[in-house]
N, C-alpha and C positions, 0 to 999 in steps of 0.2 A: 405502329407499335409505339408505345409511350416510352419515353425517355426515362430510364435512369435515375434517381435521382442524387444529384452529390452531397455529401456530407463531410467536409474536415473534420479535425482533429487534431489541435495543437498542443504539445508538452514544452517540455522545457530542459527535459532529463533524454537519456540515451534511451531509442528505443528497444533495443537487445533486451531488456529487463522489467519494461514494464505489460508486468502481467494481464492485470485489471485495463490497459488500453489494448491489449493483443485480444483480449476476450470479447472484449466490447466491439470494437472493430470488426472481427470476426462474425461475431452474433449479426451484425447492422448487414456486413457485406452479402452474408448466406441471406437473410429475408430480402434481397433484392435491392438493396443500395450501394451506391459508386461511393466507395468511402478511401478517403486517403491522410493518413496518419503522419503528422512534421513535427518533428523533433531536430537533434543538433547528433554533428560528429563531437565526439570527444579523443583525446588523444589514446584510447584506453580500448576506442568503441570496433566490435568485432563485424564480419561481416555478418548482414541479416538473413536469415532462412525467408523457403519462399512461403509468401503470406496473400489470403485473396482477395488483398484490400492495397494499396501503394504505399508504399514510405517514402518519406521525402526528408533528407538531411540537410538542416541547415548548418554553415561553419561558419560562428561566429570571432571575430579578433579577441574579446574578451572572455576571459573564463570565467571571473568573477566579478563580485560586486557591482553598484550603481551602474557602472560601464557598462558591462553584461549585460545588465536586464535592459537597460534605454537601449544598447545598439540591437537583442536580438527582439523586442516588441517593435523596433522600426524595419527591422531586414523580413520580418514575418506581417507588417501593414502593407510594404509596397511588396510582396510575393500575392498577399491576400488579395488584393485591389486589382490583380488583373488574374486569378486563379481562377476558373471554372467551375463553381462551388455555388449551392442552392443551399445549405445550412452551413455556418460557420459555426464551430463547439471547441470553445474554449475552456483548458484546463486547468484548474487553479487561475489564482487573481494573476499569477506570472506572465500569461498569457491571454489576459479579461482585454488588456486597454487595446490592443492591435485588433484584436477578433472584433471589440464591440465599434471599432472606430471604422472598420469598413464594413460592418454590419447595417452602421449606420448611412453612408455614402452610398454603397449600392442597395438598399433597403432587404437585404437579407437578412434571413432569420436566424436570430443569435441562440447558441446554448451551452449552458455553463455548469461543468463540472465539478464540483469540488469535493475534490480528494482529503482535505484538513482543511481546517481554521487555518486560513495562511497566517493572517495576523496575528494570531496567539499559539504560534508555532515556539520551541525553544528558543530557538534561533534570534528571537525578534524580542523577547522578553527584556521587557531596559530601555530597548531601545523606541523612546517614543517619538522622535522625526520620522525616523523609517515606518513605522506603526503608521500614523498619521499619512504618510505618501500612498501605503498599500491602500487602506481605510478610505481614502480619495478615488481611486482606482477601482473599489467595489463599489462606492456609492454612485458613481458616473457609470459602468456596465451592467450590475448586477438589475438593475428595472428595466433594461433592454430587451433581456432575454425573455424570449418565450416560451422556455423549458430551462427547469434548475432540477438538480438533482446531485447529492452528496452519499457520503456509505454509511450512516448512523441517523436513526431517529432522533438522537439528542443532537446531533448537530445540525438536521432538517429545521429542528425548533427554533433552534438559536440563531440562524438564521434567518429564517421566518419573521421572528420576533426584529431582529435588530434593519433588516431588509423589507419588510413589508411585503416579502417576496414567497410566495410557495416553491416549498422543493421536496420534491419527489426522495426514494430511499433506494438506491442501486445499491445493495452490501458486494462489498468484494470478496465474492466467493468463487472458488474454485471448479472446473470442469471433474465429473466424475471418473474416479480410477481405478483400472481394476488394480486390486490389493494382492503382488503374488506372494504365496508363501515364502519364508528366509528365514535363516536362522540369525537371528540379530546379534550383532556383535557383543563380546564382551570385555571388559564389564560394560553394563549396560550405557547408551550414548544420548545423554544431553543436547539438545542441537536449538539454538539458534542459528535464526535467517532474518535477514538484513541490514539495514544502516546501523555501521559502527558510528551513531552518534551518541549527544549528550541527551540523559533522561532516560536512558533504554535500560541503565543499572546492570550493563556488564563488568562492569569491577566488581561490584557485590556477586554477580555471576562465579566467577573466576577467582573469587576468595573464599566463595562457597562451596566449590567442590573439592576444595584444596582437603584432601586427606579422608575423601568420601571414595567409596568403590565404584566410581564412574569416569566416564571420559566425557570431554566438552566437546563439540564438535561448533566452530563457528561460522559460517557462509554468509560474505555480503564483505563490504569494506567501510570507509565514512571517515571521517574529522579525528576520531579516536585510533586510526588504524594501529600505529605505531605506538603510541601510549599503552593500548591495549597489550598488545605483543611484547610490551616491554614488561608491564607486570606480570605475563605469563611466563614469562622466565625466572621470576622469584619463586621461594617455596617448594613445598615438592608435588605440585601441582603441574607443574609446567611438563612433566612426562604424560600427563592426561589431556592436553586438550592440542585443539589442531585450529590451525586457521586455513580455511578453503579457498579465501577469498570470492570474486565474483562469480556466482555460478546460471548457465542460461537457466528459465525456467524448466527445460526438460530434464536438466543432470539434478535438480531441488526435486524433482517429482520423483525421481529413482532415490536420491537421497533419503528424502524423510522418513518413509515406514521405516526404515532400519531404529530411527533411533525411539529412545525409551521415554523420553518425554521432551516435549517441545517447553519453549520457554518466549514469553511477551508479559515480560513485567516492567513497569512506567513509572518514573516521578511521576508525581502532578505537576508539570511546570507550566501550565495554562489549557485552557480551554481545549485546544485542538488535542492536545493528548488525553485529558480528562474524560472528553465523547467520542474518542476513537474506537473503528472496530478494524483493528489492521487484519490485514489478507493472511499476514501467517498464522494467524490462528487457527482461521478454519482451514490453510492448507494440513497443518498438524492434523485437525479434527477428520478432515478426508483420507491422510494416510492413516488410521485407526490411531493416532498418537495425543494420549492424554496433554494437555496445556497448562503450563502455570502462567496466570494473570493477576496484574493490578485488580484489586477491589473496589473496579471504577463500572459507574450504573451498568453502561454497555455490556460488560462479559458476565456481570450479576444478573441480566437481563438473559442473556445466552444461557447462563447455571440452571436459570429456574426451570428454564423448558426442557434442557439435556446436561444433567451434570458428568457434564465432560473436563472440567476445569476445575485445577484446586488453587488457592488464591493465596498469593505472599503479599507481604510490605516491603518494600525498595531498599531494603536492607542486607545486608550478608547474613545475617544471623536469622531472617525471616527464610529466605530464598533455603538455608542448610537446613533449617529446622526442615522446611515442606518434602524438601529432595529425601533428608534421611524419612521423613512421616512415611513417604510412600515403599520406600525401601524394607520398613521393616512391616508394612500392613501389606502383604499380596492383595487381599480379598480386597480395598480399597481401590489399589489400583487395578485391579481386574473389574471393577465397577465404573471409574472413571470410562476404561477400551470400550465397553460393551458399549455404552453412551455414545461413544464417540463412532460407532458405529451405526447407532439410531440414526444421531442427527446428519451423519452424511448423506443417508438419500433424502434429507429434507433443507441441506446448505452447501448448495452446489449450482455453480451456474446455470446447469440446464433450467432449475427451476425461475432461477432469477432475472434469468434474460426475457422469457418471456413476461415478465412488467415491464422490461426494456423497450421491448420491440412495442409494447400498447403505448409508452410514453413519447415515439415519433411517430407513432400511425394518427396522433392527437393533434403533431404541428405541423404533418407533412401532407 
């Protein structure tokens, strides 16, 4: 009987929460692969459900910055270097230099996911030593790998282009659900999911509903937590919105039908945001829940085919104008649902994993 074949999987974030590597792991482990997923404890981090693929928690001394990333891409070179593993898949460049440095040493097969533009993430904007150190660290792994693959066609290219590298198009799309009837809260419920960071234009959110017949529902935490919270107490807004904070993926999948429309609208603060196709969109689109988005290529690309999405500018005044649009047009927004109903038996993991599974039957 033939052997198994192993496959890693290193992040860098807590794995409680990440969706898009529970899917993917899953998908690899059911077509018959030994797959095992490492990530980090965090002080925060809950315990994991059982999953049919391994997790491995690393706990590193540092929690952030420089420190951080050198001590956990050294504590994940020496775990890699004697780990059990026939493909090494490295997640974001945060995890490129450890994966591709013992990919190289024991000549195993390196592959590289990329979630965003690391380098032209908000985060990084300014900052052009750090830029320059990450930029070093792709151009030294990124021609290693023999499987690339990212969640946007604009960001496949641009990679492409600047890497000389082909990569593949995994969207992060969600597993199919069945939709039970409910009677949805009222007044009707706004809901954002995920990172309270910079660029996401939840302050324009949260000053937008300020005095509209809705409620805000927020889930996820980030950089902004408290800022946030603290503006939600001015105004007479702060009787309409809630912060959920972290929630696993199963209590977001009971969550979302309920509310009235979802919300992923973006500065442009660089590239990685500009050709994003974040996961909560199409989680929205899968719970039948209409989406407002940045009028960035990506989701104008998503419009043409299923208009499921109606489109703000990263303003208060855009984000109120669109929320009241829908509020007083039904027939619009009963047009948006129907769509978003189309496109979910045609943007959902079942579909999309199987390109998954044809892009390691290609290096395995």
């Amino acid at each position: 009987m033939e052997r198994r074949k192993r496959i890693s999987f290193t992040v860098i974030n807590d794995l409680s929460y990440d969706q898009r590597m529970q899917r993917i792991c899953q998908s690899l482990s059911e077509a018959g692969y030994e797959v095992s997923l490492i990530g980090r404890t965090l002080p925060t981090s809950k315990a994991l459900p059982s999953f049919p693929y391994h997790c491995i928690r690393l706990k590193p001394w540092f929690k952030r910055g420089a420190l951080f990333y050198l001590e956990y891409n050294i504590r994940l070179f020496f775990f890699l270097l004697f780990y059990k593993v026939d493909v090494l898949g490295a997640v974001d460049l945060d995890t490129l230099l450890a994966n591709s440095l013992v990919a190289k040493l024991r000549a195993k097969k390196l592959v590289y996911d990329a979630h965003e533009y690391f380098t032209e993430v908000p985060e990084l904007q300014g900052r052009k030593k750090v830029q320059a150190v990450w930029e070093k660290v792709a151009r030294f792994g990124i021609p290693k790998a023999s499987l690339c693959y990212t969640v946007s066609p604009g960001l496949a290219e641009l990679f492409q282009k600047n890497y000389g590298k082909s990569f593949a198009v995994i969207r992060n799309l969600p597993l199919v659900k069945e939709i039970k009837s409910l009677e949805k809260p009222e007044p009707p419920v706004v809901l954002y999911q995920g990172a309270l960071n910079k660029g996401r234009c939840l302050e324009h959110l949260i000053a937008a509903v300020d005095g509209l017949p809705v409620q805000l529902w927020i889930a996820g935490e980030g950089d902004l937590s408290a800022s946030l919270r603290e503006q939600a107490k001015e105004g007479i807004a702060k009787g309409q919105i809630k912060f959920l904070g972290f929630l696993q993926p199963k209590e977001l999948h009971e969550l979302s039908p309920q509310a009235w429309l979802g919300f992923n609208v973006l500065e442009n603060m660089g590239l990685s945001y500009y050709y994003s196709l974040a996961n909560k969109t199409f989680d929205y689109i899968q719970a039948e829940v209409p989406v407002m988005c940045s009028e960035f290529p990506e989701y104008l690309s998503l419009a043409s085919e299923y208009p499921a999405i109606i489109f703000a500018e990263p303003s208060t005044e855009s984000v109120k104008h669109q929320i009241q649009t829908l509020l007083n047009d039904p027939k619009l927004y009963q047009n948006l649902k129907t769509a978003c109903k189309e496109a979910s038996a045609k943007w959902n993991w079942e579909q999309e994993s199987k390109h998954l599974l044809s892009l390691y039957e290609q290096i395995i």
